[in-house]
NUGU-190519 format. One line per 2 residues: their letters; for each residue x, y, z of C-alpha. Coordinates in nm, 3 decimals. Example, Ala and Ser with C-alpha at 12.3 -4.5 7.8 and 13.67 -1.06 7.14 Angstrom:
<rs>
AS	1.230 -0.450 0.780; 1.367 -0.106 0.714
</rs>
This chain:
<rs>
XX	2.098 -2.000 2.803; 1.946 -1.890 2.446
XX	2.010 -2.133 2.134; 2.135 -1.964 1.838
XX	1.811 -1.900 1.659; 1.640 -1.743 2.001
XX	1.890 -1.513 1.940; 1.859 -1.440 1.561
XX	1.470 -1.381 1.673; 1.579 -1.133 1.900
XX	1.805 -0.947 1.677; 1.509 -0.967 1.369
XX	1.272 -0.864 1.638; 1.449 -0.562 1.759
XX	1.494 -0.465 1.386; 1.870 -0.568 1.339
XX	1.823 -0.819 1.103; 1.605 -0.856 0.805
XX	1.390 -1.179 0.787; 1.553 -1.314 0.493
XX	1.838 -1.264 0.672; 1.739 -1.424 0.957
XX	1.620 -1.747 0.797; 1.902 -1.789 0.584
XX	2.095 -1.840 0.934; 1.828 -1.985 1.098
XX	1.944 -2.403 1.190; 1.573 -2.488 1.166
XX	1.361 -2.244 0.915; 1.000 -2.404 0.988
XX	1.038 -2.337 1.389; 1.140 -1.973 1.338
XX	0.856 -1.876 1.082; 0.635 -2.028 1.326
XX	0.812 -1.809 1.567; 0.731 -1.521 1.390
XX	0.372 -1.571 1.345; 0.394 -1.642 1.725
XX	0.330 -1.983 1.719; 0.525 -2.168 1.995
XX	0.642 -2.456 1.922; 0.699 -2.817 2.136
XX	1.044 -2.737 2.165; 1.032 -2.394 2.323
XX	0.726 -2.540 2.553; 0.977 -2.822 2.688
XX	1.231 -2.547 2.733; 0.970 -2.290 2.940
XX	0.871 -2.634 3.109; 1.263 -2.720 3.172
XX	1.298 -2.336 3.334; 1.069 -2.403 3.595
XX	1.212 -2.740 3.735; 1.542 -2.568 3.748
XX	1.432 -2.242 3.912; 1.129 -2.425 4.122
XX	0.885 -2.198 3.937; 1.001 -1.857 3.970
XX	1.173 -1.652 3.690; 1.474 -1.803 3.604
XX	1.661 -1.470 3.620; 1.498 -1.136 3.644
XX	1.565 -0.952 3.280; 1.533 -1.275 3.104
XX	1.364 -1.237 2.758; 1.158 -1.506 2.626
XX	1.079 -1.545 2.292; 0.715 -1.616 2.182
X	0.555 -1.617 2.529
</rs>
């Protein structure tokens, strides 16, 4: 599962969507200019942390794109 501004990275990363753009939709603005400076954050630690409980440490599905890693 991606949260809504994973997904806004993705699309500003692939070019889709302008930054301004991107943090005007953004639900929290600090996290995703940290994002794009590549600075990961506690929550997407916890969620990389989360992944590997659920999938007992392999890749929680082959393809999956995470942001910031």
């Amino acid at each position: 599962m991606q949260t809504f501004d994973q997904s806004i990275f993705g699309l500003f990363q692939q070019g889709l969507v302008a930054y301004e753009e991107a943090l005007r939709w953004a639900s929290n603005v600090d996290e995703f200019k940290l994002k794009v400076q590549g600075i990961a954050t506690t929550s997407d630690t916890a969620r990389e942390e989360m992944a590997k409980v659920v999938t007992g440490g392999a890749d929680p599905i082959p393809g999956l794109t995470r942001f910031g890693s």
